[in-house]
DSSP file (Angstrom, degrees, kcal/mol; ACC not computed):
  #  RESIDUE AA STRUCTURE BP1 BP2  ACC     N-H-->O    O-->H-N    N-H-->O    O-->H-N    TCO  KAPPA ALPHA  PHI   PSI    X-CA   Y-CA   Z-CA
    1    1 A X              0   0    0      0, 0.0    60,-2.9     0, 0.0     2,-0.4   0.000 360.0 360.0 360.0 144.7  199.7   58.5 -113.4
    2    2 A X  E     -A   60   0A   0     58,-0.2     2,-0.2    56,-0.0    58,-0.2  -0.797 360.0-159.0-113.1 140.1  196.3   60.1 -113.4
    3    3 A X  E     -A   59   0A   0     56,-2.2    56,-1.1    -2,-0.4     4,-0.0  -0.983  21.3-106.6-127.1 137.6  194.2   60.6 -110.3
    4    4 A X    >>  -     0   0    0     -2,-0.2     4,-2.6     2,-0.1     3,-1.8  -0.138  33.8-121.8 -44.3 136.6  190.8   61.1 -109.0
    5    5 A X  H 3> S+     0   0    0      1,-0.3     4,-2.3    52,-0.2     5,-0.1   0.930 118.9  43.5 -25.2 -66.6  190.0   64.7 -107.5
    6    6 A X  H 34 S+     0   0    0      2,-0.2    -1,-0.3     1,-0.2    -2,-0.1   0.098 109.2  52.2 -88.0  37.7  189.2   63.3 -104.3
    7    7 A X  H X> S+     0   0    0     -3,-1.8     4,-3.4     3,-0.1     3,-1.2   0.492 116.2  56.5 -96.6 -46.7  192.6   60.6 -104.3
    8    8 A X  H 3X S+     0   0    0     -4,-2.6     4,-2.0     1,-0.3    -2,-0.2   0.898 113.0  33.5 -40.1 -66.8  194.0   64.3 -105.0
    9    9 A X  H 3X S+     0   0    0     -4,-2.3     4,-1.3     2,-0.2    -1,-0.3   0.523 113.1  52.3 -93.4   7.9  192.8   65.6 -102.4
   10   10 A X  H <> S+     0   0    0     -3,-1.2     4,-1.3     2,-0.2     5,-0.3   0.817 115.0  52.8 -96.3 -36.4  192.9   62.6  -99.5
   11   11 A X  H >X S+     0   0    0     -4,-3.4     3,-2.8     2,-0.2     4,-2.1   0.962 110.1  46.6 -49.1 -76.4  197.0   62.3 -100.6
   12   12 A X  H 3X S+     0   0    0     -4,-2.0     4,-3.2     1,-0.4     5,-0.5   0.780 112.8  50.5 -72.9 -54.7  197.4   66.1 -100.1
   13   13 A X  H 3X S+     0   0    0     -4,-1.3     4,-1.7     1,-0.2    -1,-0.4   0.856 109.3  43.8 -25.0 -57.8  195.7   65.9  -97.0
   14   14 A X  H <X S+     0   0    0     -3,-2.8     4,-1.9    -4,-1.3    -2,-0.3   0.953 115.2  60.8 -76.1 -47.5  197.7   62.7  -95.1
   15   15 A X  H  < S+     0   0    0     -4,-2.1    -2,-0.2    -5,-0.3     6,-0.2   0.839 107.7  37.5 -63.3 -36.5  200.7   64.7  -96.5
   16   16 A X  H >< S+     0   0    0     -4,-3.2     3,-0.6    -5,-0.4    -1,-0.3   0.704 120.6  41.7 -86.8 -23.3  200.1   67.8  -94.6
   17   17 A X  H 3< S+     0   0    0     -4,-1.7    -2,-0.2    -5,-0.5    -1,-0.1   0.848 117.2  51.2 -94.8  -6.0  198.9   66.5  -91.6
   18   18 A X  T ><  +     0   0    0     -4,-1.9     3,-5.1    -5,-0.1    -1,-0.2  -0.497  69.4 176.2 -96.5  38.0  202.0   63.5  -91.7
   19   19 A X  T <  S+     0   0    0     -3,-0.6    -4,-0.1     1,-0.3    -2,-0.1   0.737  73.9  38.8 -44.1 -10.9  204.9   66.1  -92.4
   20   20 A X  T 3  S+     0   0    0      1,-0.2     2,-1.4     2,-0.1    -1,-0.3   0.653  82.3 111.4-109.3   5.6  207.8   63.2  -92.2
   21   21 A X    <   -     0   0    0     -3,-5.1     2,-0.2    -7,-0.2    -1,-0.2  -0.407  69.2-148.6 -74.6  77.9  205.8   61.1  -93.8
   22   22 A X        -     0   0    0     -2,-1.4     2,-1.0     1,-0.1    47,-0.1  -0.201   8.6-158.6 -78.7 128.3  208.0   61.0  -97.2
   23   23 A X        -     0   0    0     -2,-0.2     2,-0.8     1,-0.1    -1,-0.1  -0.702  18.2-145.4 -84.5 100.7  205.9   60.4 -100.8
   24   24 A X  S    S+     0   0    0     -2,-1.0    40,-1.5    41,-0.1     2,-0.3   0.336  76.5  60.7 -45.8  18.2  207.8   59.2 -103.4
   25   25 A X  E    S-B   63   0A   0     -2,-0.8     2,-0.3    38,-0.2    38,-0.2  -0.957  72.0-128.7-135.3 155.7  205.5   61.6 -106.4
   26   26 A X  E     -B   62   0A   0     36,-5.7    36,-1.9    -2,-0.3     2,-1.6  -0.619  28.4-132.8 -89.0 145.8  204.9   65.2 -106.8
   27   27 A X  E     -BC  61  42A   0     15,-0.6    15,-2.6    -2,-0.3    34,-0.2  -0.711  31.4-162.9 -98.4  95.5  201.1   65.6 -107.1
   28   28 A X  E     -BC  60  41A   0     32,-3.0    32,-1.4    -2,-1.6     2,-0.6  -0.469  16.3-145.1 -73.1 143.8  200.4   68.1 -110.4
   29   29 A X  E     -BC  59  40A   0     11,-3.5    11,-0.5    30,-0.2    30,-0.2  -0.793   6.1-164.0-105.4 158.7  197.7   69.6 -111.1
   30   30 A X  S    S+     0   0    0     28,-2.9    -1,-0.2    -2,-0.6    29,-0.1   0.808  85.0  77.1-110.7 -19.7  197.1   69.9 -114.9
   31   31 A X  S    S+     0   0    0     27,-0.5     2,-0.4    -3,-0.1    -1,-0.2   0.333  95.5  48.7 -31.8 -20.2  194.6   72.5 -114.2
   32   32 A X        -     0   0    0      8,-0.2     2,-0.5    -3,-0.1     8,-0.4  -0.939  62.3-164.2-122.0 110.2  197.3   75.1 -113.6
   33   33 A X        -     0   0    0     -2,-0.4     6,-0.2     6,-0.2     2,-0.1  -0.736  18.2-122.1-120.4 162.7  200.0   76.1 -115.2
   34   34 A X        -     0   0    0      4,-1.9     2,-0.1    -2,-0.5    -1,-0.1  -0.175  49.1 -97.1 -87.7 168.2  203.4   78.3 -114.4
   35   35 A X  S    S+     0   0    0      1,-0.2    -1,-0.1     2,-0.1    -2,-0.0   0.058 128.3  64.3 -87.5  40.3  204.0   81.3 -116.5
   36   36 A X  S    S-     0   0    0      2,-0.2    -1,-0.2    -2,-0.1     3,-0.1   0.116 119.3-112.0 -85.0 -50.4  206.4   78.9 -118.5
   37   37 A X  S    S+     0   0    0      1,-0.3     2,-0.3    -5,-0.1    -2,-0.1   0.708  75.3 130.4  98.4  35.1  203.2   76.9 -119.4
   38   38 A X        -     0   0    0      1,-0.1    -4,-1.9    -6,-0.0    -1,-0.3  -0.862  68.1 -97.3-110.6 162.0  204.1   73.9 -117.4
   39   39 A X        -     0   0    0     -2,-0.3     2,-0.4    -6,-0.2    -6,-0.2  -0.204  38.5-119.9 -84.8-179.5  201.8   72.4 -115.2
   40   40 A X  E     -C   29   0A   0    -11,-0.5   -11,-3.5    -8,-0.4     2,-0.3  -0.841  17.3-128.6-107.5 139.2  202.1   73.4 -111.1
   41   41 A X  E     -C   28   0A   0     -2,-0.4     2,-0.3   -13,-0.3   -13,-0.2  -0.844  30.8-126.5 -94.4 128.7  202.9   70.6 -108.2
   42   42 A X  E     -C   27   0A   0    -15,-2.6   -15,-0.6    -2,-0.3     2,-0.3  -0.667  17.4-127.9 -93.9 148.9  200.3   71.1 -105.8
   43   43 A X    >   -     0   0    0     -2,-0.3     3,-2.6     1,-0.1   -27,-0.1  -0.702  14.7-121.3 -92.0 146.5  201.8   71.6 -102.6
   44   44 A X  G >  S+     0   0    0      1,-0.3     3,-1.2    -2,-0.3   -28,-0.2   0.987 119.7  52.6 -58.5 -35.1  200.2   68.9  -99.2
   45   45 A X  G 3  S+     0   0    0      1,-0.2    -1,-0.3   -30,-0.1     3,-0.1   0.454  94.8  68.0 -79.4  33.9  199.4   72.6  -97.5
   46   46 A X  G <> S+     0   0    0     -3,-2.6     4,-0.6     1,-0.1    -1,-0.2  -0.384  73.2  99.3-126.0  23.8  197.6   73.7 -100.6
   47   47 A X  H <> S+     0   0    0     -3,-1.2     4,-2.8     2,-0.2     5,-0.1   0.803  77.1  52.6 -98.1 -21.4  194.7   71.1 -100.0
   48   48 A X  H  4 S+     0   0    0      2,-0.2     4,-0.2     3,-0.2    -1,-0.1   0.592 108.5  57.9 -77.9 -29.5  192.0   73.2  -98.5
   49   49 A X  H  > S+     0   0    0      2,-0.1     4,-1.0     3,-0.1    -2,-0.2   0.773 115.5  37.4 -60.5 -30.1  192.8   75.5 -102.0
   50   50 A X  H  < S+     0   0    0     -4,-0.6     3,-0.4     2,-0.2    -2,-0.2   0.906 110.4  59.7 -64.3 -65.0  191.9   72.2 -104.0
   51   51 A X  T  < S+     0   0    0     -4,-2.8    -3,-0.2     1,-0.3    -1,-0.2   0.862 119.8  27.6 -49.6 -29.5  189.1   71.3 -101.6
   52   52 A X  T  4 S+     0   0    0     -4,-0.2     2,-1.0     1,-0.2    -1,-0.3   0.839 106.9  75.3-113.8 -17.4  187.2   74.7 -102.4
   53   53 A X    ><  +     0   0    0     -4,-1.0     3,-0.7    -3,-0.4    -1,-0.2  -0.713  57.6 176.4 -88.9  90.3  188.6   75.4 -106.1
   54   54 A X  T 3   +     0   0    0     -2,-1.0    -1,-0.1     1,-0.2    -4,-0.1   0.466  65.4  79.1 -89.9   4.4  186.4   72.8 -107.8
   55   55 A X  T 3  S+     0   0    0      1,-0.2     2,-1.8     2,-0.0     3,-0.3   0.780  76.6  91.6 -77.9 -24.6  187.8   73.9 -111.3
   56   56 A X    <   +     0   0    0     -3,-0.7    -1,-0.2    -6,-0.2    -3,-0.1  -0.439  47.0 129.5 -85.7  95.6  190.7   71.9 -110.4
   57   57 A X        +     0   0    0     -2,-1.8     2,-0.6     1,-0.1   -52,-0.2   0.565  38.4  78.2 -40.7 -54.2  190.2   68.5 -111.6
   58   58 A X        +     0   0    0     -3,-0.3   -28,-2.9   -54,-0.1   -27,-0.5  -0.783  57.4 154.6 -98.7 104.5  192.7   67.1 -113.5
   59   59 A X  E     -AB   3  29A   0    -56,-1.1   -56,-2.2    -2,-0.6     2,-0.3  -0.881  18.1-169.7-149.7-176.0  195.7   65.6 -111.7
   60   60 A X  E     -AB   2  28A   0    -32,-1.4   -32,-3.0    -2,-0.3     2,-0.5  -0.986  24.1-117.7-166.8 156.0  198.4   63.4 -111.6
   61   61 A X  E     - B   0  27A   0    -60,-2.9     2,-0.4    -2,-0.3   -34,-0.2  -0.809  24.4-174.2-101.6 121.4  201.6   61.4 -109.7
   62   62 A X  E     - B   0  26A   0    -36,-1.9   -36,-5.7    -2,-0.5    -2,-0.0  -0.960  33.2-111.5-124.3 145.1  204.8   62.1 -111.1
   63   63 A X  E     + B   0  25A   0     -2,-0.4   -38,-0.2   -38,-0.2   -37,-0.2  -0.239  35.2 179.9 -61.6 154.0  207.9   59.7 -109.3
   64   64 A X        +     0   0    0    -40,-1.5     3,-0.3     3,-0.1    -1,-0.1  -0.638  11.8 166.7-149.2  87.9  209.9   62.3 -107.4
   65   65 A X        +     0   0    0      1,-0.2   -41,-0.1    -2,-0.1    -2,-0.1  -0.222  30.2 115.4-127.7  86.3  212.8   59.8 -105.9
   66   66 A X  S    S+     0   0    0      1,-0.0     2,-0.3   -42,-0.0    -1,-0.2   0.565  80.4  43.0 -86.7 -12.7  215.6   61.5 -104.5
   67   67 A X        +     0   0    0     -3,-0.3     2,-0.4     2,-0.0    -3,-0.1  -0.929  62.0 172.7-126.0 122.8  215.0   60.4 -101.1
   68   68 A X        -     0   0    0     -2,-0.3     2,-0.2   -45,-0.0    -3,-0.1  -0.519   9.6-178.1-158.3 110.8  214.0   56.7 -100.4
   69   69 A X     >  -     0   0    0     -2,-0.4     4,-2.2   -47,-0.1     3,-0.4  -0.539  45.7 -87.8-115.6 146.0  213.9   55.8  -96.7
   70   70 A X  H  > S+     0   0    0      1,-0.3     4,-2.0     2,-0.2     5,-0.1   0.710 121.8  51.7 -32.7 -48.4  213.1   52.3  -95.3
   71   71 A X  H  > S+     0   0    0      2,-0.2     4,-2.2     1,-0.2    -1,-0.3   0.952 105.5  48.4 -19.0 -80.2  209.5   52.9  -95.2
   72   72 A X  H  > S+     0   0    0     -3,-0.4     4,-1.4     2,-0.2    -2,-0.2   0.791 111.1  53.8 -76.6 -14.1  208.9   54.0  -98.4
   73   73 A X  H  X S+     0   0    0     -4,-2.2     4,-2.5     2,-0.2     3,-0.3   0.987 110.3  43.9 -52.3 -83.5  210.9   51.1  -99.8
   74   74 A X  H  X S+     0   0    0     -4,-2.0     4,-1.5     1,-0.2    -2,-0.2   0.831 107.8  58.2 -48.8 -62.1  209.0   48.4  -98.0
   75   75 A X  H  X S+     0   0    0     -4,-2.2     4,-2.1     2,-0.2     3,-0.5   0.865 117.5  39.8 -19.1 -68.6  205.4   50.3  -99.0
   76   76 A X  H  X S+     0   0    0     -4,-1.4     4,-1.5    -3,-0.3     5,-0.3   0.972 113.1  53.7 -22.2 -78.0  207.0   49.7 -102.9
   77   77 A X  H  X S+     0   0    0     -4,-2.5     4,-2.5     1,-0.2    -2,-0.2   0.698 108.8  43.6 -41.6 -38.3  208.1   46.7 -102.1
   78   78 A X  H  X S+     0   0    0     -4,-1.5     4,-2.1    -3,-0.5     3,-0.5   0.994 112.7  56.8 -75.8 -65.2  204.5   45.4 -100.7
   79   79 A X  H  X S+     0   0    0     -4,-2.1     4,-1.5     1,-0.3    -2,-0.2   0.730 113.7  34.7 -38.9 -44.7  202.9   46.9 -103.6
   80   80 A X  H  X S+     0   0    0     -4,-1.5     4,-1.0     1,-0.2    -1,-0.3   0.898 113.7  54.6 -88.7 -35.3  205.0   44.9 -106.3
   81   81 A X  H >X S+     0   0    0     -4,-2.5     4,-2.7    -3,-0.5     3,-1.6   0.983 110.2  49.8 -76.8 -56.4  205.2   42.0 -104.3
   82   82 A X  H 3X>S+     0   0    0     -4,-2.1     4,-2.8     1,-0.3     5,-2.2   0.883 115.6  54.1 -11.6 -59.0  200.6   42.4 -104.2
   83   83 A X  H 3<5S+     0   0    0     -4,-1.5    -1,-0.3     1,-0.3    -2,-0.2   0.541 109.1  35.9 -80.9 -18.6  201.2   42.6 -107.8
   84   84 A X  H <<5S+     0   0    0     -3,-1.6    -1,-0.3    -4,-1.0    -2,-0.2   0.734 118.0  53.6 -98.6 -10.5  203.2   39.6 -108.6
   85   85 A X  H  <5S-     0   0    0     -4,-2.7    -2,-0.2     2,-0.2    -3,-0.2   0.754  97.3-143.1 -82.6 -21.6  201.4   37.7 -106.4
   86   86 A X  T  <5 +     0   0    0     -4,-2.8     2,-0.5    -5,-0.3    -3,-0.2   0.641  68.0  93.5 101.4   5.6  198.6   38.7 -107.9
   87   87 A X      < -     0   0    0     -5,-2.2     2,-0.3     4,-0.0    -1,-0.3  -0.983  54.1-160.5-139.7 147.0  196.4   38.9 -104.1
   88   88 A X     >  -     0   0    0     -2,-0.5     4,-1.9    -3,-0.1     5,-0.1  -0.877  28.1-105.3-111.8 152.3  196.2   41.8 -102.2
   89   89 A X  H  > S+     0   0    0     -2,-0.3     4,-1.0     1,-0.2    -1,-0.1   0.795 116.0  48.7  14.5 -97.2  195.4   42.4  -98.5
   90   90 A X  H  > S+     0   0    0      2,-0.2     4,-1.3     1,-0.2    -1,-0.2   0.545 113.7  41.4 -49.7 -32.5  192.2   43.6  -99.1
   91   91 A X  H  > S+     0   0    0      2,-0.1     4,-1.5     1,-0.1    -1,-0.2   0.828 114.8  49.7 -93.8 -21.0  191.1   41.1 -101.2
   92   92 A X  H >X S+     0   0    0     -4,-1.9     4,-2.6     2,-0.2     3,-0.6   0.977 109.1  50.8 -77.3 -31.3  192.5   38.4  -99.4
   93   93 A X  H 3X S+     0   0    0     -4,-1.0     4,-1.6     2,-0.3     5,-0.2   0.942 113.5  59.7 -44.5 -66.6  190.8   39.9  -95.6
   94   94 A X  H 3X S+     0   0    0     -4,-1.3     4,-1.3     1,-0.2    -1,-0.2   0.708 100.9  47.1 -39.0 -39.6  187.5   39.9  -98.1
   95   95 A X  H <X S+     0   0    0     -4,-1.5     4,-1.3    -3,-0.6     3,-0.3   0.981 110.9  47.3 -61.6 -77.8  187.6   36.4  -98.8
   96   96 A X  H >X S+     0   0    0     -4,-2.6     3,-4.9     2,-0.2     4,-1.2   0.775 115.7  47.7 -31.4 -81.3  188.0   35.3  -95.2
   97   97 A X  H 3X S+     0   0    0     -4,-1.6     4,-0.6     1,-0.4    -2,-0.2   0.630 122.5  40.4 -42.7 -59.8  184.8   38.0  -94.0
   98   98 A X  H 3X S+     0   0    0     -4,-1.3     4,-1.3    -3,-0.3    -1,-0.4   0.616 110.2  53.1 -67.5 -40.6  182.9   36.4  -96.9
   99   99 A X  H <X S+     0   0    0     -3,-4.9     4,-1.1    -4,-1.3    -1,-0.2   0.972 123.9  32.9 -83.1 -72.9  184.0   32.5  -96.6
  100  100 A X  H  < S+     0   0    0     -4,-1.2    27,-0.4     2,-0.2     4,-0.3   0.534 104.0  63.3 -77.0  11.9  182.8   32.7  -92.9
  101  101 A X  H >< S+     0   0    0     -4,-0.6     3,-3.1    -5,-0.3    -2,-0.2   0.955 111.1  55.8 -87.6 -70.4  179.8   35.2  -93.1
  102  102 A X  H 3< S+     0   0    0     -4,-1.3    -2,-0.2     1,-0.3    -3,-0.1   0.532 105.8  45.8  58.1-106.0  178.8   31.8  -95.4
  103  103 A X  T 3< S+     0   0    0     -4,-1.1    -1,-0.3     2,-0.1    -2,-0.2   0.559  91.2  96.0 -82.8 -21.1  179.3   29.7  -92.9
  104  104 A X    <   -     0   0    0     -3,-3.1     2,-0.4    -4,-0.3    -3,-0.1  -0.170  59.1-148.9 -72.8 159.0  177.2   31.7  -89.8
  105  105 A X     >  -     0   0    0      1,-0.2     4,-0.8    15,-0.2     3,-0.1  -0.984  11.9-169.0-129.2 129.5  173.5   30.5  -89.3
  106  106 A X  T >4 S+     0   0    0     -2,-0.4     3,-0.7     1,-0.2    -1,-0.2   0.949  92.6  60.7 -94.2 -21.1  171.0   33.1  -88.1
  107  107 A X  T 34 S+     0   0    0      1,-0.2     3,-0.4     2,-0.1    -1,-0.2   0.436  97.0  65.9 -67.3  -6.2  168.3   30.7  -87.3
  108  108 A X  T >4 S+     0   0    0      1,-0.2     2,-2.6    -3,-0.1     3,-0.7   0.980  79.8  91.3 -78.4 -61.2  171.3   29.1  -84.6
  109  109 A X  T << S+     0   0    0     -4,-0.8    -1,-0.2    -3,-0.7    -2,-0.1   0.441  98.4  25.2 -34.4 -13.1  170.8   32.6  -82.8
  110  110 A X  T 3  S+     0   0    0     -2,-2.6    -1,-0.3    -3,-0.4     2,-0.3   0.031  93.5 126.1-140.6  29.7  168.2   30.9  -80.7
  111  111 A X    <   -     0   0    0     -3,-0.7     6,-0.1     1,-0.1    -3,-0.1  -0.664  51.5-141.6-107.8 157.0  169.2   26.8  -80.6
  112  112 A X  S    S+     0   0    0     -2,-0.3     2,-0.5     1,-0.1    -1,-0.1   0.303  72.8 104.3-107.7  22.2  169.5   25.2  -77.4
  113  113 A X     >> -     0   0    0      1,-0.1     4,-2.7    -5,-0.1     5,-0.8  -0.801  59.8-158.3 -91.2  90.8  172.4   23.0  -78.4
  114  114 A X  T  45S+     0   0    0     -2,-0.5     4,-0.2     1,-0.2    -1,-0.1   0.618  91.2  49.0 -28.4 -32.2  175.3   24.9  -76.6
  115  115 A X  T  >5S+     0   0    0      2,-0.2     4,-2.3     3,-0.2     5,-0.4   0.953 110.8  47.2 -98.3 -72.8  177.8   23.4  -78.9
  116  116 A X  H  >5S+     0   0    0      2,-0.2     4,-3.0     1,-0.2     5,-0.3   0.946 117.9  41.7 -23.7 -74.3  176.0   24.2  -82.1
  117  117 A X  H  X5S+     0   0    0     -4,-2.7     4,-0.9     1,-0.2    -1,-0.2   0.817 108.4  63.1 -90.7  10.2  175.3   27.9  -81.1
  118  118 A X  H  ><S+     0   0    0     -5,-0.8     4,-1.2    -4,-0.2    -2,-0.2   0.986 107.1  38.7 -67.5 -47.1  178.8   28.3  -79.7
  119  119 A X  H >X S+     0   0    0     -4,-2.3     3,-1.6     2,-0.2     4,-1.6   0.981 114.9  54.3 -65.6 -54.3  180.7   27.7  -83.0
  120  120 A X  H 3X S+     0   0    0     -4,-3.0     4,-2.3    -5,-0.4    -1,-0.2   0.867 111.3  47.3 -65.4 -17.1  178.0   29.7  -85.0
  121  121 A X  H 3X S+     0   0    0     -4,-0.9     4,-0.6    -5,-0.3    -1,-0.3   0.957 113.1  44.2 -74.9 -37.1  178.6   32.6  -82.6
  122  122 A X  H XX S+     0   0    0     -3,-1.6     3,-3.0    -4,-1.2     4,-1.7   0.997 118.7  49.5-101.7 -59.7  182.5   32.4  -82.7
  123  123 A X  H 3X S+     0   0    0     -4,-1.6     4,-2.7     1,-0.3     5,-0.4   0.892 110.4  49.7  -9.4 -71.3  181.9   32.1  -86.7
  124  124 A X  H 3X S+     0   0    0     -4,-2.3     4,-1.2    -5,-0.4    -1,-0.3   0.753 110.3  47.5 -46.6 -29.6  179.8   34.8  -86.5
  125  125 A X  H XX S+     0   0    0     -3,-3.0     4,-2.0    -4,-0.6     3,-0.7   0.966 113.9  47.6 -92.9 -57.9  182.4   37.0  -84.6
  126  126 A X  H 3X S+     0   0    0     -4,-1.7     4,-1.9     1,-0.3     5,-0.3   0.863 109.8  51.8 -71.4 -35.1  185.1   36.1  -86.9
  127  127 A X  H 3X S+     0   0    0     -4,-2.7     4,-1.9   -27,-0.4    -1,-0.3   0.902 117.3  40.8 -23.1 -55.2  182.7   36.9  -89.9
  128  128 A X  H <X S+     0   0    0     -4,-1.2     4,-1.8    -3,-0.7    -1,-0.3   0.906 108.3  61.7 -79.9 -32.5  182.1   40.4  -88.0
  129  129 A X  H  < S+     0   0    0     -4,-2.0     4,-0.4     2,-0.2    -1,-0.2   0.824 109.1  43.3 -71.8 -35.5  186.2   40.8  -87.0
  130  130 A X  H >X S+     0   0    0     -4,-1.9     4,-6.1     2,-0.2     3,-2.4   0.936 112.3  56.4 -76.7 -40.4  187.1   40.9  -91.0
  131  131 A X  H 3X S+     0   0    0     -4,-1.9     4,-1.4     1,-0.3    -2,-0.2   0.879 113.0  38.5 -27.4 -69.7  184.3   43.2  -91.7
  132  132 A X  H 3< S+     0   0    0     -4,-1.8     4,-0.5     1,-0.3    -1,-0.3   0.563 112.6  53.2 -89.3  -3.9  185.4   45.2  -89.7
  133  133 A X  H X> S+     0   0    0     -3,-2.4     3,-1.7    -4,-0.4     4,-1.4   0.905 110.7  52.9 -66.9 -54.0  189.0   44.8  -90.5
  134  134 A X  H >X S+     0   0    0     -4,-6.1     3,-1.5     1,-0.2     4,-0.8   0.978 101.5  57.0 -58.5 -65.8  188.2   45.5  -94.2
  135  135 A X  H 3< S+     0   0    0     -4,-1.4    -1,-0.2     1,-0.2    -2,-0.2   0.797 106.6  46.9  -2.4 -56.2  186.5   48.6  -93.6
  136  136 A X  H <4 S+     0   0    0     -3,-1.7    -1,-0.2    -4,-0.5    -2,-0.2   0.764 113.0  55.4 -91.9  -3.7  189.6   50.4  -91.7
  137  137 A X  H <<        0   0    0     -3,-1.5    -2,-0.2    -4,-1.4    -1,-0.2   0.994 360.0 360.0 -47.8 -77.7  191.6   49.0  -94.7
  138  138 A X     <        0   0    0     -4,-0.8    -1,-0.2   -48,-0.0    -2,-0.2   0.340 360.0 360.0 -28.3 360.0  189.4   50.7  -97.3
């Protein structure tokens, strides 16, 4: 599977600084090749070579699963399950911010029916609580 330079290099990154964290793919670069003429798997402490070598471009996830620990099962698992359900997370988190950003009134900010700008505030909050949810998704 082909990947962005900087996917490239925000995987290689979490990988080195998450050392048990195990990734089911080898990351390749297609930029490089072994004195075979096959391409090289960039290693995660080899991201700060990436980060400053800006000829390397071109890269890609190849499965490497020889190891597959509870974790990285359930991570799959969420992923195909996204995919047959056809809703993600993120999109669902989006919906909520969106449905009740919507519903808030800024002209309530100021009304002197207690009842009135109490809901629009706690509207307003939850509006501001997915925001900010999606964000640390992203």
């Amino acid at each position: 599977m082909k990947i962005s330079r900087e996917l490239a290099i925000k995987i290689l990154k979490y990988l080195d600084k998450h050392k048990h964290f195990y990734f089911p793919f080898k990351m390749i670069s297609r930029d490089r090749l072994d004195e075979n003429g096959n391409f090289l798997e960039i290693e995660s402490r080899e991201w700060k070579v990436v980060l400053k070598n800006e000829n390397l471009i071109n890269f890609e996830l190849r499965e490497n699963l020889q190891d597959l620990y509870d974790d990285t099962t359930a991570l799959m698992a969420k992923g195909f399950l996204e995919k047959i359900a056809g809703e993600s997370l993120e999109k669902h988190i989006a919906t909520l911010a969106k449905n009740y950003r919507k519903e808030w009134k800024e002209e309530l900010w100021e009304s002197e029916n207690i009842e009135e700008f109490g809901l629009n505030e706690f509207v307003g909050g939850k509006a501001e609580g997915y925001e900010d949810c999606l964000e640390l998704i992203k």
